[in-house]
Every structure is written in C-alpha cells, then in structure tokens.
C-alpha positions as CSV (number, residue, x, y, z in Angstrom):
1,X,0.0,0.0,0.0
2,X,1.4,3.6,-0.9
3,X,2.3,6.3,1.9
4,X,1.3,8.9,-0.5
5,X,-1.1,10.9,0.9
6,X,-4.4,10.8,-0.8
7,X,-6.1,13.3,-2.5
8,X,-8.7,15.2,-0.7
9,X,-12.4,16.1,-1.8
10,X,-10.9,19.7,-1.5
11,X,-8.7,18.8,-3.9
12,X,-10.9,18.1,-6.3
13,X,-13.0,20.3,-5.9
14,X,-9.9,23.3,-6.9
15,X,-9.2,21.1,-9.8
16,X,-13.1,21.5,-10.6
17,X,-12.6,25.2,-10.1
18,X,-9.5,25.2,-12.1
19,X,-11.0,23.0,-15.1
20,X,-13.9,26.1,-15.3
21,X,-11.1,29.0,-15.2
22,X,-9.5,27.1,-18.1
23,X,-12.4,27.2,-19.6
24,X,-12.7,30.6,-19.8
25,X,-9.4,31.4,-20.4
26,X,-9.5,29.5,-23.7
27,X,-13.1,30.8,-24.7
28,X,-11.5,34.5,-24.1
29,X,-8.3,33.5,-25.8
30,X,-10.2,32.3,-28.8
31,X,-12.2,35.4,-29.1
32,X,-9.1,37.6,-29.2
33,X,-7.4,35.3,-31.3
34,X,-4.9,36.9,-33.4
35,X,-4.3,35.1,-36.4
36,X,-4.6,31.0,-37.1
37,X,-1.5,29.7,-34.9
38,X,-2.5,32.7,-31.8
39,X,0.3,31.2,-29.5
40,X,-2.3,32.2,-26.7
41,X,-4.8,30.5,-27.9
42,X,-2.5,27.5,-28.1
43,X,-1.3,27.9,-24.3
44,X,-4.9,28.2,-23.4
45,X,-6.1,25.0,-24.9
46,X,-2.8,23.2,-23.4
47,X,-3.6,24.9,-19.9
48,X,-7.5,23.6,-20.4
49,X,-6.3,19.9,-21.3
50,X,-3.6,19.9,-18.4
51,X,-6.5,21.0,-15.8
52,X,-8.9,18.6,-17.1
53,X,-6.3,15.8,-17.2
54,X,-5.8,16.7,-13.4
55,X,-9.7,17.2,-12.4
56,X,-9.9,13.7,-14.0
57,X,-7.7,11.9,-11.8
58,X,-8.6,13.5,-9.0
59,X,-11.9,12.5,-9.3
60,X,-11.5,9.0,-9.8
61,X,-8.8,8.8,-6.9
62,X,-11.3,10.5,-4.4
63,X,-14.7,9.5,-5.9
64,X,-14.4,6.1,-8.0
65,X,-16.0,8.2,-11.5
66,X,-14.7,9.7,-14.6
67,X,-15.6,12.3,-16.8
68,X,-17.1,11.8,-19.8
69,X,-14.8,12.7,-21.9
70,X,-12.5,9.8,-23.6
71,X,-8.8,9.2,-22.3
72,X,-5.6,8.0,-24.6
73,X,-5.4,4.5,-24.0
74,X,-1.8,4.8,-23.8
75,X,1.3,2.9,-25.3
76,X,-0.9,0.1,-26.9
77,X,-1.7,2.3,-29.8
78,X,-0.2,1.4,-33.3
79,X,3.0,3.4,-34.4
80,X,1.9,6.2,-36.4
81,X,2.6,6.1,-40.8
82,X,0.9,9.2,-42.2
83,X,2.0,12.0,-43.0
84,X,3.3,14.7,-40.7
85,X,0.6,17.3,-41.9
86,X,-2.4,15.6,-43.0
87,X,-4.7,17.6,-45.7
88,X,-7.8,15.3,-44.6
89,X,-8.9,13.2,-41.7
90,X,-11.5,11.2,-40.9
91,X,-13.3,10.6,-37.4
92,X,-14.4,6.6,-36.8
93,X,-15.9,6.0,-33.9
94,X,-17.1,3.0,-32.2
95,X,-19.1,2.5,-29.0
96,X,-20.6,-0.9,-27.7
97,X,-23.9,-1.1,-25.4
98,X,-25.6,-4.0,-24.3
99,X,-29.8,-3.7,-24.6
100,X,-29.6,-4.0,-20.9
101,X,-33.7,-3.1,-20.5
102,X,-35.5,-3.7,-23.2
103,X,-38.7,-2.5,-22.1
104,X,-37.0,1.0,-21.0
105,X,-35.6,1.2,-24.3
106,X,-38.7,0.6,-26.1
107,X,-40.7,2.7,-23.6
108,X,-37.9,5.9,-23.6
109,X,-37.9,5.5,-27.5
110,X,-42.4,5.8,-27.7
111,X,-41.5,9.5,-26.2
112,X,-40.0,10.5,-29.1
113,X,-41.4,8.6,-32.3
114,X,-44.9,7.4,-33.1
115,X,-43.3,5.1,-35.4
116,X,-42.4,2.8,-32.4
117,X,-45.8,1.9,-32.3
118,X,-46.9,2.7,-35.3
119,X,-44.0,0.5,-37.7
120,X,-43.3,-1.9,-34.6
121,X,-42.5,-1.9,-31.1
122,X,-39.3,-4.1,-30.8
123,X,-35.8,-3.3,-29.7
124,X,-34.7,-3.0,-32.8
125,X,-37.5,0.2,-33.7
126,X,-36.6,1.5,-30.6
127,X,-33.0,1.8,-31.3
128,X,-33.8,3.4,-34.9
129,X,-36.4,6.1,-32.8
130,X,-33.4,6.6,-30.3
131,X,-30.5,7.1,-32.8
132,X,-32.3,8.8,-35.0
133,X,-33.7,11.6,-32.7
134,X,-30.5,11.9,-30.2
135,X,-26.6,12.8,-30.9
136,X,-24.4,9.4,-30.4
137,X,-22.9,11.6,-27.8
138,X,-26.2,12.4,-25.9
139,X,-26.8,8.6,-26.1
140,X,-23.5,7.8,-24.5
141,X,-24.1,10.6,-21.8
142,X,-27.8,9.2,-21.1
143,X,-27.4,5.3,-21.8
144,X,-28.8,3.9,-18.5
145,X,-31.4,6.5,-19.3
146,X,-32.4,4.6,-22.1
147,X,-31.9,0.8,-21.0
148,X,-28.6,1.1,-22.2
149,X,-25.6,-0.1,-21.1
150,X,-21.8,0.5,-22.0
151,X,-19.3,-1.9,-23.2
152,X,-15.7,-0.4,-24.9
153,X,-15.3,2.6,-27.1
154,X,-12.8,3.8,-29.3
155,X,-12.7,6.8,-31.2
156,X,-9.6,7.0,-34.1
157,X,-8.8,10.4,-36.3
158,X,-7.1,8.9,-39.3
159,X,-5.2,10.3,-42.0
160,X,-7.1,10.2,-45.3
161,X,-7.0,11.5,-49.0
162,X,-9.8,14.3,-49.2
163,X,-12.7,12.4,-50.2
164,X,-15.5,13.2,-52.9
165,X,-19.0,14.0,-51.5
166,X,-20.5,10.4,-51.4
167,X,-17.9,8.8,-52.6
168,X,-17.2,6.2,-49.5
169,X,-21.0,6.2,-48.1
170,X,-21.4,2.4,-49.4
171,X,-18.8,1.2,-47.4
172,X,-17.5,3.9,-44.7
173,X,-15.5,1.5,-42.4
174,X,-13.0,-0.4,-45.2
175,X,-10.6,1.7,-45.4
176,X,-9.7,1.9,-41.7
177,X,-6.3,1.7,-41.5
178,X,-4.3,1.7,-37.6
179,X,-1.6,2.9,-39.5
180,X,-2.7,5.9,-40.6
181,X,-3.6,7.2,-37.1
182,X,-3.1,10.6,-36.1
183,X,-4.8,9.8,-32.4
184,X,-6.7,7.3,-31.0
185,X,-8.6,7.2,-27.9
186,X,-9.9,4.4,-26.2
187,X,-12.2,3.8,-23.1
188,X,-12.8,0.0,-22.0
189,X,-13.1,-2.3,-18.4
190,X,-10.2,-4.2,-19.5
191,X,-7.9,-1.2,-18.2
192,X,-9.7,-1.2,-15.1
193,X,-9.1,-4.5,-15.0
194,X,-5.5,-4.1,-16.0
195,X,-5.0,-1.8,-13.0
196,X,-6.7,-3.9,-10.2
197,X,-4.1,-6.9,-11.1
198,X,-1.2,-4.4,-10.4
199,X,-2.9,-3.9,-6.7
200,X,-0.8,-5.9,-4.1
C-alpha cells in the first residue's frame, strides 16, 4: 500500500474550479485570437487539457468516477505512418452497449417517435427512434437513461486523401487503417481490469 497521501475532496473540488477557469481562459483567448496559430490560444487549450487531465484523476482517486470525456489508452496504440501534416482526416468511432432493459428502451424511444408503435415496437425500432432523434454523444451521456448499457469505445482520427462528396457512403468503415492514425482514444473495463491486477 502507498504512503502517499491521498487526495482530498478539496482537492478536487480546486481542480473542478481550475478546469472552469481554463475554460474561460480558452473561450477569451479564442475570441481575441490573433491570427490561425495565436500562440495564446495554443497555451490556453494546453492549460484547459492539463487541468482537465488533473480534475480527471482527481476524481476517480477520491470518488471512484470519470468524466465523460475519452482518455488515450496509452502505449498500446499502433506506431503512427501518415503523413506529418495531414490535408484530410477522418473521425471513426465506435461505442458498444448492451440492450440491458429492453422495455426501457422501447418505452424511452415511444417519447420520441410514433413510429415505435406505429411500424413496430421491438428493440430493434426503438434503437432506430433513439439514434435517430438523439446525438451518439447524448446517447453515450444518457445510456442507463435509455436501458442502455456501456461496453468499450474507441474513437480514431485517421489520415485520409480528401474524399468526394458520397464517394465512401457504401462502405465507410473499409478503409480503416491503424496505420494511418493521427490519435486514437480508447475507453474499456479491461484497463480497469489491468490496473486492479497491479494492486498488491
């Protein structure tokens, strides 16, 4: 067991305080921008990820939660091949749930679309009503919400020729390639898990 002293619920609730000042420091930064490469508007977002970072793992020390907000996954991701400056990118996300309620689904997703009843009344029109009428982020915020429950994540900004409008609709996921990653971000139980076996 460490000696180091644990963080306190004071503590996080600075960092808290700190992660809101950041915020405005950025927001102001931004709006006073001078030029594309503002070097304050630079130090602002690197003084706004630092205090998040912090508030993060304060939290989870002193509380046992997170923020919602996704975390590198460290040095398991694949060595980086692209180019240095990119002219495109593309965002692929993936998130997992498990239909952990049905009837909560079904029931949250007859709020917001007669065609639940209407065109069926199944899981699988509930997911369509839900999907189609929330953000994926919302849904990730408010899964248990909607009988939801979360498995892993992973969110990857690759590097990519600029693309034609409609020109990879028919097949938006072949041409993922790990080694064309310019970040990757992953969120999954198996690091949790990872940690507790380091625990003597």
């Amino acid at each position: 067991m460490s000696d180091a002293a644990q963080p306190t619920v004071a503590e996080v609730r600075a960092a808290a305080e700190a992660v809101k000042a950041a915020i405005d420091r950025h927001l102001a930064a931004i709006e006073n921008r001078a030029g594309e490469d503002d070097p304050a508007v630079l130090a602002a977002f690197d003084s706004l990820a630092a205090a998040a970072e912090t508030y993060d793992e304060l939290l989870y020390d002193v509380h046992d939660e997170v923020t919602p907000f996704e975390v590198p996954a460290g040095d398991t991701l694949p060595a980086y091949a692209g180019p240095d400056e990119p002219s495109a990118v593309s965002v692929l996300i993936r998130r997992d749930y498990t239909v952990a309620d049905p009837q909560r689904l079904i029931a949250q997703a007859g709020r917001v679309a007669d065609a639940v009843t209407g065109g069926g009344n199944g899981v699988n029109a509930g997911l369509g009503a839900l999907f189609g009428e929330y953000e994926p982020d919302e849904i990730a915020s408010r899964h248990k919400e909607f009988g939801l429950e979360e498995g892993d994540s992973t969110l990857w900004v690759t590097a990519v020729e600029p693309a034609e409008p409609g020109e990879w609709l028919a097949a938006p996921f072949d041409q993922a390639d790990p080694e064309m990653i310019v970040c990757r971000f992953d969120v999954s139980a198996v690091f949790d898990d990872e940690l507790e076996s380091l625990d003597p």
